[in-house]
N, C-alpha and C positions, 0 to 999 in steps of 0.2 A: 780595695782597702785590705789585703790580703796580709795583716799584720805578722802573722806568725804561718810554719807550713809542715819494713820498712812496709813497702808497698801492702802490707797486710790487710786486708779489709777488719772491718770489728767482727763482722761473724767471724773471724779464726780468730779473734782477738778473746772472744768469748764462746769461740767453738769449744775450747776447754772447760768449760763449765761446766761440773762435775755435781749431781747429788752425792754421791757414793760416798764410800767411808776415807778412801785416800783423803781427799781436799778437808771433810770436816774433821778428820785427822789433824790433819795438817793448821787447822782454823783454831781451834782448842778441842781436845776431847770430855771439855768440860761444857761446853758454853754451845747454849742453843737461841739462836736468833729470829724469832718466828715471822713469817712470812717472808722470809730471805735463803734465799739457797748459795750454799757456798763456791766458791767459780775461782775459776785460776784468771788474772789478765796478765796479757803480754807485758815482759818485761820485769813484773812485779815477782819476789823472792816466793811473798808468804803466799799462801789462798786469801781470797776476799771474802767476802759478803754481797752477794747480786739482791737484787731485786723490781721493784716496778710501783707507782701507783696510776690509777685509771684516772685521767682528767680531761673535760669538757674541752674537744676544740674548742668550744666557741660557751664561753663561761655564762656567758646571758641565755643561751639553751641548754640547761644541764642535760635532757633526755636528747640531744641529738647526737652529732659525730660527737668520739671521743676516740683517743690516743693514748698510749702507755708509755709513761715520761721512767725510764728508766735511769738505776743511780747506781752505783757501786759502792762497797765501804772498803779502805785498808783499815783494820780492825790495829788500835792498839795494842801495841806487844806487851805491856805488862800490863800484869793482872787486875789490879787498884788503877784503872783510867779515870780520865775528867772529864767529865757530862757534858763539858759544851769540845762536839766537834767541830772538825774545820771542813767547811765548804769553799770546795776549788772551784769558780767561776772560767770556763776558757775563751780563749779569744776569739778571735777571727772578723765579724761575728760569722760563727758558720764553722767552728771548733767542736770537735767532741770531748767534752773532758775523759770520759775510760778511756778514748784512744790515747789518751797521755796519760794512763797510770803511771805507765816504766820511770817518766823524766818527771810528773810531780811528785810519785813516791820516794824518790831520791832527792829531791829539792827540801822535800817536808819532812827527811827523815826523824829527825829531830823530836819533832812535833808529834809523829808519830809513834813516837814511846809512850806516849800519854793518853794521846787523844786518839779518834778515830778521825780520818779521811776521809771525805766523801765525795766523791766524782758525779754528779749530774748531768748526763745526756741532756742538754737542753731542746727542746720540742724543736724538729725541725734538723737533729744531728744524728750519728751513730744509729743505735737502737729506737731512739725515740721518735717515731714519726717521722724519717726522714727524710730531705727533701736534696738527693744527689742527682746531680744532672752529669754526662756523661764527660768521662775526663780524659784527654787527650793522655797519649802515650812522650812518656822521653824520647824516644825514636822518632816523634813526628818532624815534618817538616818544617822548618822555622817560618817559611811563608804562612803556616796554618796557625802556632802554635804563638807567635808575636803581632798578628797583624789583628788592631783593635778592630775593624771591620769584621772580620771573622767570627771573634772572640761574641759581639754583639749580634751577629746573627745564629750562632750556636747555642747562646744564652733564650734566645726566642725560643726557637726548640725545644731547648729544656723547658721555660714555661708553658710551653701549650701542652706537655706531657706530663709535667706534674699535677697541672690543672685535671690531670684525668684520675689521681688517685684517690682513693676512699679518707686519705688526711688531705689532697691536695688544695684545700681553700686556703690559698696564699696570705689572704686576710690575717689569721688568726697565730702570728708566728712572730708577734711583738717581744719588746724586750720585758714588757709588762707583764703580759702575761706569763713570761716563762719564768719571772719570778715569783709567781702566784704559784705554779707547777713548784720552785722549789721551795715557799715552804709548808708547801703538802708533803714537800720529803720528809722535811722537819717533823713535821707533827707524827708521821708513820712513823720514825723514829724515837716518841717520845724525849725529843730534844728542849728543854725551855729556852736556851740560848745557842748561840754558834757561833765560831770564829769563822769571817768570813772575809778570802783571798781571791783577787781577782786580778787577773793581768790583761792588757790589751785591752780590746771590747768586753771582755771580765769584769774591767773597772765599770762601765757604764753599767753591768747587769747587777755588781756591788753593791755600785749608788743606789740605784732601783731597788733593790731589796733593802737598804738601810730606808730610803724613802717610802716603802711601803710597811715595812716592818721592824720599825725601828726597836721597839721591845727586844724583838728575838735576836739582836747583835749583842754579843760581849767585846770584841774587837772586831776591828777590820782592818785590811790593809791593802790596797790600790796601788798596780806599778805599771807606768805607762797610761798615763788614765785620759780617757777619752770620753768627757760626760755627756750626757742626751744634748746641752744646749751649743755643742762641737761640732759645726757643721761641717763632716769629714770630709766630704771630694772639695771642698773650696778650703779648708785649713789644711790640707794634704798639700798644697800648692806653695803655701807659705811657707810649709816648713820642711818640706823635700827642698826647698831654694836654702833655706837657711843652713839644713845640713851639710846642702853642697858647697856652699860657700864656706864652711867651715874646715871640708878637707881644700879645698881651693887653699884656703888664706894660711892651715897649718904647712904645705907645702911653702908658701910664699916667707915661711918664718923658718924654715928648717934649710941650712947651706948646702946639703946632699941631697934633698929634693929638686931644690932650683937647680945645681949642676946635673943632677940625672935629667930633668925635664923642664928645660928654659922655656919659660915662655908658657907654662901650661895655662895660665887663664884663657891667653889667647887663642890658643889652638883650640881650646873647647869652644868657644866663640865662633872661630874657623869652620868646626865642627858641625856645628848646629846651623848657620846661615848656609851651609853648602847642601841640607837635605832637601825636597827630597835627590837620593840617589841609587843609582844601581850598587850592587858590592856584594864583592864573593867572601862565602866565608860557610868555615868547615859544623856542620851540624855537631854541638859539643857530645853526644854518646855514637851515635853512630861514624862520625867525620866525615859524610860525606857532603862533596863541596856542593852549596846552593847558591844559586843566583836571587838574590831579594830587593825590592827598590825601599829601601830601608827611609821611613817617615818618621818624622820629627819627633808624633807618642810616642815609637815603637824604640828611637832612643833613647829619652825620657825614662820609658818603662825599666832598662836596662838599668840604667845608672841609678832609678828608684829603688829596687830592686837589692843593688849590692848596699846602697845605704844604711841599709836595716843594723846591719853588724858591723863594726871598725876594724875586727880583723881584714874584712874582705877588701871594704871602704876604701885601706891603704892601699892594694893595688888600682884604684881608681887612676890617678895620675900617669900609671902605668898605661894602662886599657886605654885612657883619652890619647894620651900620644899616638900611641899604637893604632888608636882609631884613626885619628887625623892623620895618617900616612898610611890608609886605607887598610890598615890590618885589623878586623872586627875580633878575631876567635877571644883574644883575654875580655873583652868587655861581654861578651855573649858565655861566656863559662863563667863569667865572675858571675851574673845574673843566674845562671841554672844552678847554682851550689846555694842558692838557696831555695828554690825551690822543693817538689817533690808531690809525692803522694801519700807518704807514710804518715806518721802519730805526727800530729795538725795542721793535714789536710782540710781544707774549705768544702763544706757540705753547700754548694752556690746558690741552690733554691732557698736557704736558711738566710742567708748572707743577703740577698738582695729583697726576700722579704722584711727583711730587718731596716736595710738603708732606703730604701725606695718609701716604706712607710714614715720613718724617722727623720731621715736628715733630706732628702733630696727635694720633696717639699719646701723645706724653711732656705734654699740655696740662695733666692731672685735676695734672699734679705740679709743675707751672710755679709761679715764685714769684713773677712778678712783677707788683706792686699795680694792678687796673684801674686807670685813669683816670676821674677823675671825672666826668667828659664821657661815653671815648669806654666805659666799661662793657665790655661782654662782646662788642658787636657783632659786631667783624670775627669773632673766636674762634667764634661762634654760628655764622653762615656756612661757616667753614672745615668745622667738624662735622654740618652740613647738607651739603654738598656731600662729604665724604669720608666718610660715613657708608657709599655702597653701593661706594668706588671701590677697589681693587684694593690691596693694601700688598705692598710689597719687602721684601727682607729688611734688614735694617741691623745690622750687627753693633756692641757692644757701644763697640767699638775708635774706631768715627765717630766719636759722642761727645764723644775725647779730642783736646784741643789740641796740637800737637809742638813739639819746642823746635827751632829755627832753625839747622841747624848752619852759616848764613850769614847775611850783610846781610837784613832784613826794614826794609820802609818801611810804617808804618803811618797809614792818612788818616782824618781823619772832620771831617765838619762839625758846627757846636756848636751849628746851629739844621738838623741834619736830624733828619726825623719818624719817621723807622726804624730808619737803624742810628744812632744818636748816639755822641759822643765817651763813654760808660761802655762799650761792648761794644769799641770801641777800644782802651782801658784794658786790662781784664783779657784780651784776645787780646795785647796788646803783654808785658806782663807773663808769659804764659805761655809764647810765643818767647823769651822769655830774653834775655841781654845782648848780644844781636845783631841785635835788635828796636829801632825809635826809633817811638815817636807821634807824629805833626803834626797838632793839631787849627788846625782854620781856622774862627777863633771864630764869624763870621756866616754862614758859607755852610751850604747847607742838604746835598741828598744829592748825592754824588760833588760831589769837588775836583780831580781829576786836569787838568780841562781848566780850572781855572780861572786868568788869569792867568800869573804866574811859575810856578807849579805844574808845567808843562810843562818849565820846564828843570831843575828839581828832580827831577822823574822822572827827565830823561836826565843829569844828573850822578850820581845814584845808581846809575845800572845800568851806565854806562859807567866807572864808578872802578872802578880795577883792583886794590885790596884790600876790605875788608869794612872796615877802620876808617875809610878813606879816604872811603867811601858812606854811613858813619852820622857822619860830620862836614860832609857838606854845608847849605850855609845854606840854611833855610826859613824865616826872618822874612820875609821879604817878604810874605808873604799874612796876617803878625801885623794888620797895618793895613785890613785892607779892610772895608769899613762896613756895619750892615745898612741894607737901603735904608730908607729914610723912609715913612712912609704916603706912601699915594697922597691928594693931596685935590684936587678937580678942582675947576677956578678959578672954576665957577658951584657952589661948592658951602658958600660961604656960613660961618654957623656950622655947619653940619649941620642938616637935619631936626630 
């Protein structure tokens, strides 16, 4: 479920972490933050505000293990700020939010004239207790680096070695509790309320914290939202099919798609009943050419993969041609351009403590219809790999949706492959009449950054009543197009 994904590690990211006079210079030569040391992070203009508090692995043994949930602040830029800051939720699950100061400090600039910023390493990410299992190289072999047998036996590995660290009881790395972790932020920070944003798997930790703490929300806003009662590797299924049929069927409606590539439904069709098979095809960094018996997941995975975004998406029809006349490199390079290891990278021990606990349990009772394409696949994997890993406890209570007793901003894009605009719906609906949906018809996952989108965020959080915030205009993103296939200019009628 790798929703969101340079190579930096967080220690350089926070290797500049500075007591000295430069950074608290640089922070204000007024203003003292106690028990917070000032730090540079990657990407970010100003100095921040670092710091840490000490919290119970395991909340029913206060005197046993404990871990340091650490947070960062971007400190508003003017002087006279507003008390209630914004808490950045990150995806994955198995995201470090500091490792995305650079692109949420830029998304939230706005916001951040005011207010303060708050980045929470969630237990289990970055600095916090974290649970990284060893991450293949760009350079590797595509045999190694696509083949879901692999991927599951490396994943064991990882568990039996994180099982050996002084945090590593898998148990205790719920979504529950790491909203308990943040708001002990809160409270260190003498905050009485917070605006609180969440993208991706952000959305479920959202929810979670408005369901456990509903007092301390002034707004919220949810893009992409993916709630506890979302049973992801089996709704993964459904709506990876829906996405894809949606560049299928725009192809099917567009006169210079169907001439570049006649026939595309079928050839994908063509595609898929002819694996498994042998097929050469050039390693996208290194090029060099591999022989792979490329399986049914491991195309799946590819064409899941370029989904996420529409820019990419459109050369889909491309890549399926190209595939189905045995040429892999456009569908194999459209897949690695999203990848990576940089700022939200998947911390995997985090990540499958989190699903394995959560959803992978409630799957025997999921209701929602494979996909005709993508079948059982991902869901297969997930219960291969959480079959030997450790489960949390989850009470009954997660499950349940809260009702808003403020402004909620609800996002979803109408061509994303995971959380799509229906799980939008019925979260919007269960907030109550203090809840607004904006779907943003062509955009795939997360809209926050996209466009006007940015100042719609910050007129909602910055209006100073609840009617005031669910009356701001979001038509401006009604218009934004999906992009056109890609057809490159030697490329004729098609193949």
């Amino acid at each position: 479920m790798h929703w969101t994904r340079s190579k930096t590690r967080l220690a350089r990211a926070l290797g500049a972490t500075i007591a000295g006079w430069t950074a608290a210079a640089a922070v204000s030569a007024a203003e003292v933050r106690p028990g917070m040391t000032a730090c540079r992070l990657e990407g970010v203009e100003h100095a921040a505000w670092c710091a840490s508090v000490r919290r119970p692995l395991d909340p029913d043994r206060p005197q046993g293990a404990s871990i340091d949930v650490h947070y960062a602040v971007l400190p508003a830029l003017a002087r006279n700020r507003k008390p209630d800051p914004v808490f950045f939720f990150a995806g994955g699950p198995g995201q470090s939010a500091i490792e995305l100061a650079g692109p949420v400090g830029r998304m939230l600039a706005r916001l951040a004239n005011r207010r303060d910023i708050v980045l929470i390493d969630q237990r289990g990410t970055g600095l916090s207790a974290p649970l990284r299992c060893a991450e293949g190289l760009p350079t590797d072999a595509l045999a190694d680096s696509a083949d879901p047998e692999r991927q599951v036996a490396r994943l064991a590995r990882c568990r039996a070695e994180l099982a050996l660290l002084p945090h590593g009881d898998l148990r205790y790395y719920t979504t529950r509790l790491a909203m308990q972790d943040a708001d002990a932020v809160r409270q260190a920070l003498g905050a009485k309320q917070v605006d609180v944003v969440g993208g991706s798997y952000g959305t479920r930790a959202a929810l979670d914290y408005l369901r456990q703490f509903p007092k301390s929300v002034r707004r919220l806003v949810i893009d992409g939202v993916a709630p506890a009662d979302m049973v992801l590797p089996a709704a993964f299924s459904t709506d990876n099919q829906a996405a894809l049929e949606g560049v299928l069927a725009a192809c099917d409606a567009d006169p210079g798609c169907r001439r570049a590539y006649p026939g595309l439904r079928a050839r994908w069709h063509e595609l898929l009943s002819g694996l498994p098979r042998p097929v050469r095809v050039a390693q996208p960094v290194t090029g060099a050419i591999e022989t792979i018996t490329l399986q049914r997941d491991m195309l799946l995975s590819l064409v899941r993969a370029t989904l996420y975004v529409p820019a990419l998406a459109s050369a889909l029809p491309l890549a399926i041609t190209q595939a189905a006349a045995g040429r892999f490199e456009p569908l194999v390079g459209l897949s690695s351009a999203t990848g990576g290891s940089g700022p939200g990278k998947i911390y995997e021990g985090m990540h499958f403590a989190v699903v394995c606990s959560e959803d992978v349990p409630r799957m025997p009772a999921a209701t929602d219809p494979p996909g005709a394409d993508f079948g059982d696949s991902t869901a297969r994997q997930y219960r291969q790999i959480c079959a030997g890993w450790p489960r949390g406890e989850v009470p009954a209570a997660f499950y349940t949706l809260p009702v808003a007793p403020s402004a909620a901003l609800v996002l979803s894009g109408g061509a994303d492959p995971v959380t799509p605009p229906r799980h939008g719906q019925r979260v919007a609906a269960a907030l109550g009449a203090l809840a607004r949906h904006v779907v943003v018809p062509q955009a795939g996952h997360g809209v926050m950054a996209i466009g006007c989108m940015r100042d719609v965020l910050f007129r909602f959080i910055d209006a100073e009543t609840d009617a005031q915030a669910l009356q701001v205009d979001a038509t401006c993103v009604q218009g934004i197009p999906r992009p056109p296939a890609f057809v490159p200019v030697t490329a004729g009628a098609g193949p």
